[in-house]
C-alpha positions as CSV (number, residue, x, y, z in Angstrom):
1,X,96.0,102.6,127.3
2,X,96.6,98.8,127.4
3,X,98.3,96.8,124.8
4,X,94.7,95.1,124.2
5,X,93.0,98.0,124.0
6,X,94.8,99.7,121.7
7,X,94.8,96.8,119.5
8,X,91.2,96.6,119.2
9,X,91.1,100.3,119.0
10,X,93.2,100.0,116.0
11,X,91.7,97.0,114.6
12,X,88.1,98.4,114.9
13,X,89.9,101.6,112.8
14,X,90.9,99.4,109.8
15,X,87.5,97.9,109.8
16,X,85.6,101.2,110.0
17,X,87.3,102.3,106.7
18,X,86.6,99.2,105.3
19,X,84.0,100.2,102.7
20,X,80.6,98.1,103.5
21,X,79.8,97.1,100.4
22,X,79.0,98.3,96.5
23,X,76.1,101.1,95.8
24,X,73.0,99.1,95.4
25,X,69.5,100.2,95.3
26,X,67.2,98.8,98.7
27,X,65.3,96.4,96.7
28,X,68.5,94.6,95.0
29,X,70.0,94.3,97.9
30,X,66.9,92.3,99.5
31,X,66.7,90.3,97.0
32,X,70.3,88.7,97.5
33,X,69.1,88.2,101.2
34,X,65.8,86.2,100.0
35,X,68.2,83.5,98.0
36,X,70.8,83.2,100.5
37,X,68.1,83.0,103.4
38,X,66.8,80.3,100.6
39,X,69.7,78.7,100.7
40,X,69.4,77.3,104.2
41,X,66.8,74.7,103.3
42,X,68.3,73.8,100.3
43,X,71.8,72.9,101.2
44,X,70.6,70.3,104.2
45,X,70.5,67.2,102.3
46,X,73.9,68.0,100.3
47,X,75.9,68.5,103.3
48,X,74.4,64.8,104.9
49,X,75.0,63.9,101.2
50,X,78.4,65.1,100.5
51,X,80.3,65.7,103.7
52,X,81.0,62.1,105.3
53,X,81.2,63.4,108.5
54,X,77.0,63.1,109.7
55,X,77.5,64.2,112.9
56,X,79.3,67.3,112.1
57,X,76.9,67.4,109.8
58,X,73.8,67.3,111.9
59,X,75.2,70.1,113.9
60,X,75.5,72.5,110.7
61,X,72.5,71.9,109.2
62,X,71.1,73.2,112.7
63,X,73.2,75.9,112.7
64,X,72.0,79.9,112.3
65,X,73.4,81.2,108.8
66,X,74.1,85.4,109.5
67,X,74.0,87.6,106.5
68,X,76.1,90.7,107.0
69,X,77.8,93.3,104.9
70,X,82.0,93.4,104.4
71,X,82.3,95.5,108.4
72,X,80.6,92.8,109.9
73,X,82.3,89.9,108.6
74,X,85.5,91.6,109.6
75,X,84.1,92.0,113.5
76,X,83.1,88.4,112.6
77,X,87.2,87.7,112.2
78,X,88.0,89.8,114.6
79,X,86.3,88.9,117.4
80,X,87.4,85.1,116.7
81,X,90.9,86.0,116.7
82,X,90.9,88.0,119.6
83,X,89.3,84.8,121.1
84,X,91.7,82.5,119.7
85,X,94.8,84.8,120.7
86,X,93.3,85.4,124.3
87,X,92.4,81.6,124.7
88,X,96.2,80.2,123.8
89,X,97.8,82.9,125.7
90,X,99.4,84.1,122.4
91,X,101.2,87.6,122.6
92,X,101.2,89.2,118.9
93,X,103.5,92.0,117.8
94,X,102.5,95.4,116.5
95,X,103.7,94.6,113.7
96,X,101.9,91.3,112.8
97,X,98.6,92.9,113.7
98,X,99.2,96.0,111.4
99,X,100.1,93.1,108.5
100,X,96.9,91.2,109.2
101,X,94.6,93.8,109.6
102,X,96.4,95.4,106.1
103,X,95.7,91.6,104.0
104,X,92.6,91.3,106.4
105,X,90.7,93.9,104.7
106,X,91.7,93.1,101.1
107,X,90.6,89.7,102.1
108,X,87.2,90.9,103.5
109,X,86.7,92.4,99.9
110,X,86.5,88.4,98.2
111,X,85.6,86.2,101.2
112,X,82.1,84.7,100.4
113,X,81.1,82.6,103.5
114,X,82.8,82.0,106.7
115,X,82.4,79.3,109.9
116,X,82.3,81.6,113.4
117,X,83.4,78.9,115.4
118,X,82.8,81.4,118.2
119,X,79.1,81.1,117.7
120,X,78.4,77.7,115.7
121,X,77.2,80.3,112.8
122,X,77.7,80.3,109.1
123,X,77.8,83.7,108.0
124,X,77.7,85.1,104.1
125,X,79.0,88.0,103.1
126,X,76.0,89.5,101.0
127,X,77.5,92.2,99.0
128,X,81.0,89.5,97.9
129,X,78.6,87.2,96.7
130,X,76.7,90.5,94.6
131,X,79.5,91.4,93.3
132,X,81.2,87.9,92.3
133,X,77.9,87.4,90.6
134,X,77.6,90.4,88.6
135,X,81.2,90.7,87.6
136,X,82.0,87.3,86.2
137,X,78.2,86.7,85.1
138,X,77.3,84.2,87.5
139,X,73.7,82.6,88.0
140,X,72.5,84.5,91.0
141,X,70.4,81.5,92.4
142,X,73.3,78.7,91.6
143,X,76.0,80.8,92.9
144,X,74.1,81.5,96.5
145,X,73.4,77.8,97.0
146,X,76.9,77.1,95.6
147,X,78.7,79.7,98.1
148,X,76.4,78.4,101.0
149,X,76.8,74.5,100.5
150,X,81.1,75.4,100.6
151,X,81.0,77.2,103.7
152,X,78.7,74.3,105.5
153,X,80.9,71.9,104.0
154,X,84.3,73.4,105.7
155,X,82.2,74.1,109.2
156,X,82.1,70.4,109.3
157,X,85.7,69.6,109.0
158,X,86.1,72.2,111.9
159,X,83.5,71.0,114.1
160,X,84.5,67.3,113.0
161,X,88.4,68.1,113.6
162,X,89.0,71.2,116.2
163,X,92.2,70.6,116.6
164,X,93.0,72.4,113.3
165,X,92.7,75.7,114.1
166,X,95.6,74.3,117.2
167,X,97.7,73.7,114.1
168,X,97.1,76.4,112.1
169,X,98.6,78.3,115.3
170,X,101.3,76.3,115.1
171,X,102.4,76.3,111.5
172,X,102.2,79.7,112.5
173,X,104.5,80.3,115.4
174,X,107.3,78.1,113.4
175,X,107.2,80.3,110.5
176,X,109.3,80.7,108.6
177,X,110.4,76.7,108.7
178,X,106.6,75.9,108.0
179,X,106.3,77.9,105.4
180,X,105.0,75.2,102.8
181,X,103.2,73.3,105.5
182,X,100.9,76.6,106.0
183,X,100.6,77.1,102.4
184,X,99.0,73.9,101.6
185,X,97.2,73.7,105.0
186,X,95.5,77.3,103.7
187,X,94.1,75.4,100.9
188,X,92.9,72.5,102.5
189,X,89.6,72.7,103.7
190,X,88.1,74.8,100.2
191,X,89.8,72.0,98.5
192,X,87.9,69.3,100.2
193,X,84.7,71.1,99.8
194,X,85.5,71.0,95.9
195,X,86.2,67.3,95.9
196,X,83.2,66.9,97.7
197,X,80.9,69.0,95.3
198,X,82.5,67.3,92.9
199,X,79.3,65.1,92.8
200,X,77.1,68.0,92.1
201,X,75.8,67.7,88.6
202,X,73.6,70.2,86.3
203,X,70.6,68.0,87.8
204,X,71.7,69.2,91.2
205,X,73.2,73.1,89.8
206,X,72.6,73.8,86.2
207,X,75.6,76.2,85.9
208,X,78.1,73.8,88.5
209,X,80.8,73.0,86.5
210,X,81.2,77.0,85.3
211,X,80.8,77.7,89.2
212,X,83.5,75.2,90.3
213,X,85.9,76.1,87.8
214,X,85.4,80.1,88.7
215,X,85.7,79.8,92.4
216,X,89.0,77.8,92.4
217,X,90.2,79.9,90.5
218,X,88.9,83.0,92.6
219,X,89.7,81.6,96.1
220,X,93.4,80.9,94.3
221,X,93.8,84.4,93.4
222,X,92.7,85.8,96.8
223,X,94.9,83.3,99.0
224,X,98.1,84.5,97.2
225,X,97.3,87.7,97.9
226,X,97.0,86.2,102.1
227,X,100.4,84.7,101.3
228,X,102.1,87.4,99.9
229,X,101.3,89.2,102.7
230,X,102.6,86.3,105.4
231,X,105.1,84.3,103.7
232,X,108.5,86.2,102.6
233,X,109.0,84.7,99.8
234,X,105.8,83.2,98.9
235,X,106.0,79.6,97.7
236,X,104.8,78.4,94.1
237,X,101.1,79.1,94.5
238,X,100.1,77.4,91.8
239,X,101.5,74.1,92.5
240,X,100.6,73.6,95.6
241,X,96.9,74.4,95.1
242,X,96.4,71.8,92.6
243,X,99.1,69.5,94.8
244,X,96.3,70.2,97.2
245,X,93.2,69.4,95.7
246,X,94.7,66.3,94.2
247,X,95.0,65.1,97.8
248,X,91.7,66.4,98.5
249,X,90.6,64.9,95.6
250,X,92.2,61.4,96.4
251,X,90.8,61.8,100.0
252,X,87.5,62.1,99.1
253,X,87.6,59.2,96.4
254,X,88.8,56.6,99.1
255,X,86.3,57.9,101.8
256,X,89.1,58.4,104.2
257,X,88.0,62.0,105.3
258,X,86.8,61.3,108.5
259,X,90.4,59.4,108.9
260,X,92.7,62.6,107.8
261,X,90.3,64.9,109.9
262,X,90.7,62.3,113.1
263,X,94.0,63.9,114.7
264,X,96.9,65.7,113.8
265,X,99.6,62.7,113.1
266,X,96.8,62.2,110.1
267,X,97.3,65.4,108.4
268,X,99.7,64.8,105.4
269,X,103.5,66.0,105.3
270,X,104.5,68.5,102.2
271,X,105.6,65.2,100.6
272,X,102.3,63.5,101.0
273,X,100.0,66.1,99.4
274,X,102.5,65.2,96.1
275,X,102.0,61.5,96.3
276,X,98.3,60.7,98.4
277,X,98.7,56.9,98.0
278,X,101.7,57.7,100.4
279,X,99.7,58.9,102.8
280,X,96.6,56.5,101.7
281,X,99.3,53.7,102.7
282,X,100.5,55.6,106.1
283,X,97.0,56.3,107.5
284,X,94.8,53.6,106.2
């Protein structure tokens, strides 16, 4: 048996035992995929709104949104990694695929919406979004839109920017010396989404501000789990995601997305994401 194939074999075990979704009776669960299927129609004018990238824009709005259950968002992951590996002629140890398919399908047990870049489709993990909802007493109708206007938002920093997922393989490959570069990079995109629904008001989302404050901290929780897994040791989580979303934050303010989002040299150093009008002064 090839090297490939037994990954994938292996792979396709750890998401085989990955555990679908919660118990939910037939018409509960149709009822999620009528409001996210809702959602579609509804988000189109935030993301033209919000994002300040309209072309990338454009292109998500037309995009297909996929609802699947927790095994098919991780063939979802797969399948783009397995791409993203085979296209940069990347060779991964044994033992980094047993660690990412271990913090893999944790992760597939929290992630709410994801961009397959693969297929130019946003795809929502129905029974995360269930279970978010019901757990922490979310509006079901706010929390769908909210969870479906985030992931169009981040598709269109990656289909603006493509080049990030080129330097997301290369914080990689330099760990352990990038170690804080990858840790804010992580929190990035989710953070500019927040700065950019920032403008949402109860007009727009009756329960937004309870919705913005939950998922941070959510999405904070479940990356330094990721990081845990990845970086030895893991850096101070906390600072560095609001470090983050301060930058985003500043970012967004000043309109100079499309500018950080442009090329590579534009991302910010470690020292930047402390101190934006540094980078507000190198870039602009």
């Amino acid at each position: 048996m090839s090297t490939d194939c037994a990954d994938d074999v292996f792979m396709r075990f750890m998401i085989a035992s990955l555990p679908s979704g919660p118990h939910v009776t037939a018409p509960t669960a149709a009822a999620v995929v009528r409001r996210l299927r809702r959602t579609d129609e509804w988000v189109k004018p935030y993301v033209q709104r919000l994002s300040h990238l309209p072309e990338a824009a454009s292109t998500v709005i037309k995009s297909p949104i996929e609802i699947v259950e927790r095994r098919a968002a991780a063939t979802v992951c797969f399948t783009a990694l397995r791409q993203l590996v085979t296209g940069q002629s990347l060779n991964i140890r044994p033992t980094a695929l047993y660690k990412t398919a271990l913090w893999g399908r944790t992760t597939m047990r929290h992630v709410t919406g994801i961009w397959d870049m693969t297929r130019n489709t946003r795809v929502l993990v129905a029974p995360n979004i269930f279970t978010q909802a019901q757990q922490f007493q979310l509006d079901q109708n706010d929390w769908c839109r909210w969870v479906s206007l985030r992931t169009a938002l981040t598709a269109t920093h990656h289909i603006y920017a493509p080049h990030l997922i080129e330097y997301l393989i290369h914080l990689m490959s330099a760990l352990p010396d990038t170690t804080h570069e990858l840790a804010h990079f992580i929190f990035l995109s989710d953070a500019l989404a927040y700065a950019s629904m920032d403008a949402l008001t109860p007009v727009d989302m009756p329960s937004c501000q309870w919705l913005r404050h939950y998922d941070k901290k959510h999405n904070e929780a479940a990356r330094l789990h990721v990081l845990r897994k990845i970086l030895t040791p893991p850096p101070d989580i906390s600072v560095i995601c609001e470090r983050t979303q301060n930058f985003a934050d500043y970012v967004v303010a000043a309109r100079m997305l499309p500018e950080l989002l442009r090329d590579v040299a534009n991302l910010p150093t470690v020292a930047e994401y402390a101190q934006p009008d540094m980078w507000g002064r190198r870039v602009g």
